[in-house]
C-alpha positions as a Markdown table, in Angstrom:
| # | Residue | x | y | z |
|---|---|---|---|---|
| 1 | Unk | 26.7 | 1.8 | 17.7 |
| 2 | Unk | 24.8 | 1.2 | 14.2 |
| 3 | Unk | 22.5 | 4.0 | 15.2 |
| 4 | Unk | 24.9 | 6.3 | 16.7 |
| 5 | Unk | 26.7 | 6.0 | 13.3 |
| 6 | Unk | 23.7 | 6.2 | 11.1 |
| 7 | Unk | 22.7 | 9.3 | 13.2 |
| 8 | Unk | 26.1 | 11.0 | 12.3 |
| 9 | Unk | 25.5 | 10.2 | 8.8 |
| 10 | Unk | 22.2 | 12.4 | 8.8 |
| 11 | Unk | 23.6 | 14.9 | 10.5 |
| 12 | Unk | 26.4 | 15.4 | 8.6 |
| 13 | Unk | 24.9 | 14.4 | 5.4 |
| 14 | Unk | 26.0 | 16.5 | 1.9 |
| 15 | Unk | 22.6 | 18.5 | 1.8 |
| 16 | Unk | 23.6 | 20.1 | 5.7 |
| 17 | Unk | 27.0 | 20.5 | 4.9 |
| 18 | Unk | 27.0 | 21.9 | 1.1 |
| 19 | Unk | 24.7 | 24.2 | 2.4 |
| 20 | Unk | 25.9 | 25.4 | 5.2 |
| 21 | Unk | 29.7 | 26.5 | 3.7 |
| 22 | Unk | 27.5 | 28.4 | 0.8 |
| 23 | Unk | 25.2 | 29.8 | 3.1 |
| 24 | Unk | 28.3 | 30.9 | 5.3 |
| 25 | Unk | 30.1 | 32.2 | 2.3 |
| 26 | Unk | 29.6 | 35.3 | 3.1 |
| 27 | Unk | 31.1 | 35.1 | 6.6 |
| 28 | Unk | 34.4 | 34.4 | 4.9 |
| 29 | Unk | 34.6 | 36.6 | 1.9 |
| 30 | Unk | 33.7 | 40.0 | 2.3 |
| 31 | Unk | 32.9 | 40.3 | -1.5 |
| 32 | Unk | 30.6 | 37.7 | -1.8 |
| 33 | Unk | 26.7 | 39.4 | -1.2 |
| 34 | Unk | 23.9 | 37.4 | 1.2 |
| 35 | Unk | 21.9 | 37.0 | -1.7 |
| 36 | Unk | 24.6 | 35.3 | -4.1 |
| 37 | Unk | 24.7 | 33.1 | -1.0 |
| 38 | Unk | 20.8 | 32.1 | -1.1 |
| 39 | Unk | 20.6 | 31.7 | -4.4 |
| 40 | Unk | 23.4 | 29.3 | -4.7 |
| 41 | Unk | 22.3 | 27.3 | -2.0 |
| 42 | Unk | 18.8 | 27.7 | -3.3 |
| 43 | Unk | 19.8 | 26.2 | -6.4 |
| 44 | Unk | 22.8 | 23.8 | -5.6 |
| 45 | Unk | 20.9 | 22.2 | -2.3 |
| 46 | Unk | 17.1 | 22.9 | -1.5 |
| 47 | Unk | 15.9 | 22.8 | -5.2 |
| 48 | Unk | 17.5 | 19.1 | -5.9 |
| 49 | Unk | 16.7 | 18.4 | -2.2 |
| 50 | Unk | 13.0 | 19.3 | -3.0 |
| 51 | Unk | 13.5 | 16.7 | -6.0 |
| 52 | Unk | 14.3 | 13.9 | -3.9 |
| 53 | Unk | 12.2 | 14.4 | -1.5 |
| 54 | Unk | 9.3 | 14.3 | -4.4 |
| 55 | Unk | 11.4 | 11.1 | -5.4 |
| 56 | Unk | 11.3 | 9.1 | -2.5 |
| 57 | Unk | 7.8 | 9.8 | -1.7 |
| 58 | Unk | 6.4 | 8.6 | -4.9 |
| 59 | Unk | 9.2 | 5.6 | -4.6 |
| 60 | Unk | 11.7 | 6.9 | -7.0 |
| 61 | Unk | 14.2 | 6.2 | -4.4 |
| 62 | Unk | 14.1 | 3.9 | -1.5 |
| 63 | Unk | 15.8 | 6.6 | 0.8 |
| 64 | Unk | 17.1 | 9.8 | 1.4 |
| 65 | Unk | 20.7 | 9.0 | 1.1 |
| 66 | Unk | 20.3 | 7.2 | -2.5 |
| 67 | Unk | 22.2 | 4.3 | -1.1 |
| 68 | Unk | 21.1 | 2.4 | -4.4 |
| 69 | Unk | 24.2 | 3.1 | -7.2 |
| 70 | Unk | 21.3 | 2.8 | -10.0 |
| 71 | Unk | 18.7 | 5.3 | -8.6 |
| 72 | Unk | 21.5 | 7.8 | -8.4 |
| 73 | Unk | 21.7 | 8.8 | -12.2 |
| 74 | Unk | 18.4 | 10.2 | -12.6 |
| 75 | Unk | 19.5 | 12.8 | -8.5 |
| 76 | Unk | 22.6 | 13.7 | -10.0 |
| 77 | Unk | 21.5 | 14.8 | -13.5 |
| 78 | Unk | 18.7 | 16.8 | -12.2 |
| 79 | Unk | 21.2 | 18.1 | -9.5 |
| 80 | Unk | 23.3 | 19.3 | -12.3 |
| 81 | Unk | 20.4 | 21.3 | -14.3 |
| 82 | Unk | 19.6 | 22.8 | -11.1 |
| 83 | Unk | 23.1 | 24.0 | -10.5 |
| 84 | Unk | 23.5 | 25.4 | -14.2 |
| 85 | Unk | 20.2 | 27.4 | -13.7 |
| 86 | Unk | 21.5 | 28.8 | -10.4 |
| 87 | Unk | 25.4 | 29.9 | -12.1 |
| 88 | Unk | 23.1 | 31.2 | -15.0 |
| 89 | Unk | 21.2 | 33.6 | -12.3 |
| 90 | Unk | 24.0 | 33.9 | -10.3 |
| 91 | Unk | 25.9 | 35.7 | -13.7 |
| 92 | Unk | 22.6 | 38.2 | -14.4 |
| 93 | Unk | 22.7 | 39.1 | -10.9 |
| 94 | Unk | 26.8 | 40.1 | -11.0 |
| 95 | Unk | 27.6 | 37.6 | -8.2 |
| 96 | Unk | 31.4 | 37.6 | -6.8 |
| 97 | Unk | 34.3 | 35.7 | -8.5 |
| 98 | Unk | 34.5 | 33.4 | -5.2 |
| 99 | Unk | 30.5 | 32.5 | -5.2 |
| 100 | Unk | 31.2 | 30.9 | -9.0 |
| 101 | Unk | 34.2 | 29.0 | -7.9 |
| 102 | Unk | 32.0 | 27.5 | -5.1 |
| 103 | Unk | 29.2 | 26.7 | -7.3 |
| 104 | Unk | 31.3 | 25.5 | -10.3 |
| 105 | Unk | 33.3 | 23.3 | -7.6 |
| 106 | Unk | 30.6 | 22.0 | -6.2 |
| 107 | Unk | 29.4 | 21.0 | -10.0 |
| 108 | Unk | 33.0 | 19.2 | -10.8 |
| 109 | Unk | 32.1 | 17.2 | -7.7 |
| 110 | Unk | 28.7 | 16.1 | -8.9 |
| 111 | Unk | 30.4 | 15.4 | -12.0 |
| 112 | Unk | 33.2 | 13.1 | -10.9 |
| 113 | Unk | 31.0 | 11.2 | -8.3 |
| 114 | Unk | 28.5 | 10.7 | -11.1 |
| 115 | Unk | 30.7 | 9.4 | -13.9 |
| 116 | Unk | 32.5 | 7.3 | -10.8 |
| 117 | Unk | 29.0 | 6.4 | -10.2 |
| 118 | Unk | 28.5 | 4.9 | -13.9 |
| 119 | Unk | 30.6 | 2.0 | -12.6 |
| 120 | Unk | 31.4 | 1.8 | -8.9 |
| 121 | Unk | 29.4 | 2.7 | -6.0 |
| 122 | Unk | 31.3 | 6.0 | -4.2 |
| 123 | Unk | 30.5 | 7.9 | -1.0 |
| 124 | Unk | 29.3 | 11.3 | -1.8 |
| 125 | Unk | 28.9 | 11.7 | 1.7 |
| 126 | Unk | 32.9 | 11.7 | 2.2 |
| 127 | Unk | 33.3 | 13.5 | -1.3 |
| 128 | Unk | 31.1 | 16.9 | 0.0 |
| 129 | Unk | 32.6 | 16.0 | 3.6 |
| 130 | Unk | 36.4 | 16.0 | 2.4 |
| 131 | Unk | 36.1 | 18.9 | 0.1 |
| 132 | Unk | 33.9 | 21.0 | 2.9 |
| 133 | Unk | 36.3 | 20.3 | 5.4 |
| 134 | Unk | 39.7 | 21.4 | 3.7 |
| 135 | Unk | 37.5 | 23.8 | 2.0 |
| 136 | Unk | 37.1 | 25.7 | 5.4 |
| 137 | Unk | 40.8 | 24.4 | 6.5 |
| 138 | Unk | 42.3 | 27.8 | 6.3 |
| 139 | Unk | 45.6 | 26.8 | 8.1 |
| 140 | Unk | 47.4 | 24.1 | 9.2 |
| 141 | Unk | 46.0 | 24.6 | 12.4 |
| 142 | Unk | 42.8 | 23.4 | 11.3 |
| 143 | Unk | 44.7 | 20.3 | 9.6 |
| 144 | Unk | 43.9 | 17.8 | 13.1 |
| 145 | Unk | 40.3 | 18.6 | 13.5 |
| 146 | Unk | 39.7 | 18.3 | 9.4 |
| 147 | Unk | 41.5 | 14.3 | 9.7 |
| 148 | Unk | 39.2 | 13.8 | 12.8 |
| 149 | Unk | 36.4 | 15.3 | 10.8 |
| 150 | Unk | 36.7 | 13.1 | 8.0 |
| 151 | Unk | 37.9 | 9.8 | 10.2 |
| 152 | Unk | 34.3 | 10.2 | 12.2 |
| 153 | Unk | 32.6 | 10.8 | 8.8 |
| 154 | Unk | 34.3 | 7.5 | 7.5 |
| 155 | Unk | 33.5 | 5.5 | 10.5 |
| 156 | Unk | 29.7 | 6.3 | 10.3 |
| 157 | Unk | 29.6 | 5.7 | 6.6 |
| 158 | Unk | 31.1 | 2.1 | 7.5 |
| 159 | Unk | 29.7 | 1.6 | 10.8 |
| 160 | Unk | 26.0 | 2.1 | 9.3 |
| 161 | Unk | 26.8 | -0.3 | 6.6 |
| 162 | Unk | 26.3 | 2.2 | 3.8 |
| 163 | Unk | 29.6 | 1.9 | 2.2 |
| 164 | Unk | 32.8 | -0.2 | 2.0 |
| 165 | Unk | 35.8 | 1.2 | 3.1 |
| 166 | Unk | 37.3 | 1.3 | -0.5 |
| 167 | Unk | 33.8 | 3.1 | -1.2 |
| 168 | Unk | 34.7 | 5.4 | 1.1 |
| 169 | Unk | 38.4 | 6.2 | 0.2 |
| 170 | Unk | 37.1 | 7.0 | -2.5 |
| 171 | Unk | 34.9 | 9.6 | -2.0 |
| 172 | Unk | 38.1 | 11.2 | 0.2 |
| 173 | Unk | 39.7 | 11.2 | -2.5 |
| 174 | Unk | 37.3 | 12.9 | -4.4 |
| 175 | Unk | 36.9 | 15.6 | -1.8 |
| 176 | Unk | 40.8 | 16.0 | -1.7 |
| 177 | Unk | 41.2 | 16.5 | -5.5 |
| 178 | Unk | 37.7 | 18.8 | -5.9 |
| 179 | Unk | 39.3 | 21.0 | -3.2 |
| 180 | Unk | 42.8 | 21.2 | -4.9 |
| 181 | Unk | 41.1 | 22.0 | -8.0 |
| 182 | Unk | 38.5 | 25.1 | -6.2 |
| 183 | Unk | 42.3 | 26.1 | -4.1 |
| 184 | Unk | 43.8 | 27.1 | -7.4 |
| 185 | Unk | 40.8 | 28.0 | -9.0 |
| 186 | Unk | 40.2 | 30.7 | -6.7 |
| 187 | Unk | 44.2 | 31.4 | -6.5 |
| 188 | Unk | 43.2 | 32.4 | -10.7 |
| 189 | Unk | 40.5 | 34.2 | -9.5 |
């Protein structure tokens, strides 16, 4: 079961799922252009991704998930210059109200997870899972598989031994309040 859950993990990991609801952005709002949706994802996912990849081969990291709190500081910071960069292309290029609030939500994620990070160890995993999940939720209909989303995502976060369930919590609640925040962001916009 160890593997099963660990397998889970990757496949549901914040990289796969952050870029596929920007990629998809498009699909969902009309307004929103295919390539606002590459850039952002260029810049929020593959450029950082690119990073760590560089950082785990030359032993910067010792894995792809960043499971140690301390090698975190040096992702998330670079993450965040990376995302900057992409909202400052993303404005010369006239992208749509709702491809900002994405991006920007996506940053005040980063942001909470890292300064949570400063002192306690939280799953980012279930922090981009959460707020992808209710992100998506457009009804209540969607409400039972988003809770048996995040309850599988939990499970293979705890099963693999990557996090504590209090770790994990906490990254759900991270997701739930990052998604709040982007629902009335875009109900502004």
């Amino acid at each position: 079961m160890g593997r099963v859950a660990l397998g889970l993990s990757h496949v549901l990991s914040p990289v796969l799922l952050v870029s596929l609801l920007l990629i998809c952005t498009p699909l969902r709002h009309n307004e929103t252009s295919w390539v606002d949706a590459v850039v952002a994802a260029a810049f929020t996912v593959i450029i950082p991704w690119l990073f760590l990849l560089l950082s785990k081969f030359r032993g910067g990291v010792s894995d792809l998930h960043v499971t140690q709190r301390h090698q975190r500081h040096k992702i998330f910071a670079l993450t965040a210059v990376s995302i900057l960069c992409g909202l400052a292309l993303l404005g010369w290029l006239g992208a749509s109200s709702t491809m900002f609030i994405e991006v920007l939500s996506i940053l005040a994620g980063l942001l909470t997870v890292a300064l949570i990070n400063l002192w306690w160890k939280v799953s980012v995993h279930l922090a981009v899972g959460c707020y992808v999940v209710l992100h998506i939720s457009t009804s209540d209909a969607f409400l039972a598989p988003a809770i048996l989303f995040i309850a599988l995502l939990s499970w293979s976060r705890i099963r693999s031994n990557q996090h504590t369930a209090s770790q994990v919590c906490g990254g759900v609640i991270v997701g739930v309040v990052i998604s709040f925040v982007s629902s009335q962001l875009a109900l502004l916009g």
